[in-house]
C-alpha positions in Angstrom: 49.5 -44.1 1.2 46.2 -42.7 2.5 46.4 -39.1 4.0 43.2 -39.9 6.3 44.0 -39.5 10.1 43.4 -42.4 12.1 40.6 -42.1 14.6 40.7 -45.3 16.1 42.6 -49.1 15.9 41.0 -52.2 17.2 43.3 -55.5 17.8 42.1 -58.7 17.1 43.4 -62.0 18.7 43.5 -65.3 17.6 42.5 -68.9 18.8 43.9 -70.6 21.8 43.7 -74.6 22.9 41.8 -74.8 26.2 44.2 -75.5 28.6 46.4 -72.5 27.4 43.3 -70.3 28.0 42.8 -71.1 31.3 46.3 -72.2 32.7 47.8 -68.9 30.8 49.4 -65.9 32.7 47.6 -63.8 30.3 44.0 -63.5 28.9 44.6 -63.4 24.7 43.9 -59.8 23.9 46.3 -59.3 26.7 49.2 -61.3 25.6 52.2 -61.3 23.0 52.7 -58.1 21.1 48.9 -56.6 22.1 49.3 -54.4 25.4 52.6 -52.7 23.9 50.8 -51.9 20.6 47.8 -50.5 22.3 49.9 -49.2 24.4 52.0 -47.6 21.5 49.4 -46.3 19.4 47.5 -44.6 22.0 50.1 -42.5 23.0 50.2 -41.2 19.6 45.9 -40.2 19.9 44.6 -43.3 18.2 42.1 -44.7 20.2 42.6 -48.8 20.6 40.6 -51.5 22.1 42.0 -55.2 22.3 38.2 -57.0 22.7 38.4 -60.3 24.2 37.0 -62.7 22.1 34.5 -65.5 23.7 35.7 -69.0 24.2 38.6 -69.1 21.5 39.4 -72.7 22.0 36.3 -73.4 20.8 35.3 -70.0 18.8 31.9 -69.5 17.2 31.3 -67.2 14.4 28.4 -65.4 15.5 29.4 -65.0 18.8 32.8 -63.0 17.8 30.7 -61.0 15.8 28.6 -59.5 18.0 31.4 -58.5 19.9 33.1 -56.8 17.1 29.9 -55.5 15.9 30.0 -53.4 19.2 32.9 -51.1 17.8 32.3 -48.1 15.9 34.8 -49.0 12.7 34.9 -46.9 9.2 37.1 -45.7 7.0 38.8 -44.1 9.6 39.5 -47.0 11.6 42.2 -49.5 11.6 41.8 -53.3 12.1 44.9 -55.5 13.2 43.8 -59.0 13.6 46.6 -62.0 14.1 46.3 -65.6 13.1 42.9 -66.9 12.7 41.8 -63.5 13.8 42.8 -62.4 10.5 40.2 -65.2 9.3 37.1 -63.9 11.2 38.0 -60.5 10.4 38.0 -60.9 6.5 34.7 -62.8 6.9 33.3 -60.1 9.4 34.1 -57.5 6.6 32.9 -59.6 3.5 29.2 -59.9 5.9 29.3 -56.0 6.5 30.5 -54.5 3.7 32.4 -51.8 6.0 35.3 -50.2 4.7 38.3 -49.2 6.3 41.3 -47.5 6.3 44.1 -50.3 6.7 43.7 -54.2 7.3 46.9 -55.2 8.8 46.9 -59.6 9.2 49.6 -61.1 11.3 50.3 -64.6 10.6 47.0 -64.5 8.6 45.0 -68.2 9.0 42.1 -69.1 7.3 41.7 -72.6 8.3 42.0 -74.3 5.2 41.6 -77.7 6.2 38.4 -77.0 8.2 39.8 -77.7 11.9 37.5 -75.3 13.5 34.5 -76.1 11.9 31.6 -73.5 10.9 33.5 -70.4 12.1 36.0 -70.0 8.9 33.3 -71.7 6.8 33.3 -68.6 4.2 35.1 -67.9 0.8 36.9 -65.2 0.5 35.3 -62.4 -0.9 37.2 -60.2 -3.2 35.6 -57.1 -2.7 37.2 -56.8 0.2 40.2 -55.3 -1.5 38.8 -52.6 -2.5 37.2 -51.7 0.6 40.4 -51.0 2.2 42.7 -48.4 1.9 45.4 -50.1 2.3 45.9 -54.0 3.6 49.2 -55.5 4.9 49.7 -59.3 5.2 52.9 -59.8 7.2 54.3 -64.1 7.5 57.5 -65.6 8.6 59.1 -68.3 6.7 59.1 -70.6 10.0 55.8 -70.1 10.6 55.3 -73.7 11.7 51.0 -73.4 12.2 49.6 -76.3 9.9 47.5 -74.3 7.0 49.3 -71.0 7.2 51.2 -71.5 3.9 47.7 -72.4 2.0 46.4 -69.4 3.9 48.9 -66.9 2.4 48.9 -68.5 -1.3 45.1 -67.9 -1.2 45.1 -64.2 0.5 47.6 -63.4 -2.1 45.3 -64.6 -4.7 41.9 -62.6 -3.7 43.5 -59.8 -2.6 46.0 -58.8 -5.5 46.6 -54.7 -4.2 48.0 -56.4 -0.7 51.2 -55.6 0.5 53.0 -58.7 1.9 55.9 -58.2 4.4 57.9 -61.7 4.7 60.0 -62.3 7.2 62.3 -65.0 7.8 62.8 -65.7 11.7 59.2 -64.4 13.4 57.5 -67.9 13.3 53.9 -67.1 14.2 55.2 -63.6 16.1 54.2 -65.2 19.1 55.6 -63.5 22.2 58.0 -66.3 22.8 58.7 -66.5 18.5 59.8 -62.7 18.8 61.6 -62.9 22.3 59.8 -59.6 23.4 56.4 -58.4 23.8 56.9 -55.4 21.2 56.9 -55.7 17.8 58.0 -52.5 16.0 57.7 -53.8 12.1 53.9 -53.7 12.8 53.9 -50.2 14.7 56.0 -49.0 11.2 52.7 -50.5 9.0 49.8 -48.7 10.9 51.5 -45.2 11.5 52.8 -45.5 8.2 56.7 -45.2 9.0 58.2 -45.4 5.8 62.0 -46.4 7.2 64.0 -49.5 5.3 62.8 -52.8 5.9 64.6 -54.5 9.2 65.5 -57.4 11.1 64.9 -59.5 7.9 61.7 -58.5 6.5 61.4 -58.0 2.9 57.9 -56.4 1.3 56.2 -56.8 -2.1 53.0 -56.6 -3.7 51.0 -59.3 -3.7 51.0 -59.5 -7.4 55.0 -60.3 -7.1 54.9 -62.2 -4.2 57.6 -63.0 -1.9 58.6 -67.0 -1.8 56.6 -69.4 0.8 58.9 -72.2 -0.1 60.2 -72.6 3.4 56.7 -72.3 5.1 
């Protein structure tokens, strides 16, 4: 575990159909687990920022970027991106070479099937890795979201020092998978709690993998 302190954490949100962005209660880097974990980690001095991502029903790669590019992240920073966050994310670090100290995906989606066309057009890069101090990949075995089991085998594969926490009742740790805006297991990750796995989650390395045969 890395003994650098934390200066700051930025959240990254996923994709969203259309009509859930604009018939939702809640914009996306306001909804599910995302206000409580900002929330959460800023009372303990670690500045966050939830960006809101432009048009992510119909998200463009460049246009995230420069959004993300805004932020000041280094190796004292930590990046928590969820779903196919976690996808723009590893491309936005394999483009700028920035390390940092912890990747944490949620639910990590790569789009292996190509569904949103150019803006997860990228291979992973497997340098990555080792410009991270430490990186998390945490799944649920009823993760329903088409491509999320090819994602996984293939994060597992590039990134062999990640540290994969499976659970086996989170689906896509959607508010409504979770039944409560707060998610604790992830809070544990980033502050680096080192308590017994709970609530069903089991951890390995990536290089013993835990099983995706119910995904």
């Amino acid at each position: 575990m890395t003994s650098i302190i934390p200066r700051n954490a930025i959240l990254v949100h996923g994709c969203c159909d259309e009509e859930e962005f604009y018939g939702g209660e809640s914009s996306p880097s306001n909804s599910h687990w995302f206000p409580w974990l900002q929330k959460e980690l800023i009372k303990r001095d670690i500045e966050t920022q939830t960006p809101e991502m432009p048009r992510p029903y119909r998200p463009e790669y460049a246009a995230w970027k420069q959004v993300l590019d805004y932020f000041s992240i280094d190796r004292h920073s930590i990046l928590v991106a969820h779903s196919c966050g976690a996808g723009f994310v590893l491309r936005w670090l394999a483009d700028e070479m920035r390390s940092v100290q912890k990747l944490i995906l949620v639910a990590p989606w790569i789009d292996p099937f190509g569904t949103r066309g150019s803006f997860l057009d990228f291979e992973l890069d497997s340098k990555v890795d080792s410009m991270c101090d430490e990186m998390h990949v945490m799944y649920s075995e009823n993760d329903n979201v088409d491509g999320l089991r090819e994602s996984i085998h293939s994060l597992i594969k590039a990134y062999p020092r990640a540290q994969c926490h499976r659970f086996c009742d989170k689906g896509h740790f959607s508010c409504t998978d979770l039944g409560t805006d707060a998610f604790p297991q992830l809070l544990d990750v980033i502050v680096g709690n080192k308590s017994p796995a709970a609530d069903g989650e089991q951890r390995a390395p990536s290089n013993t993998p835990a099983p995706l045969s119910s995904l």
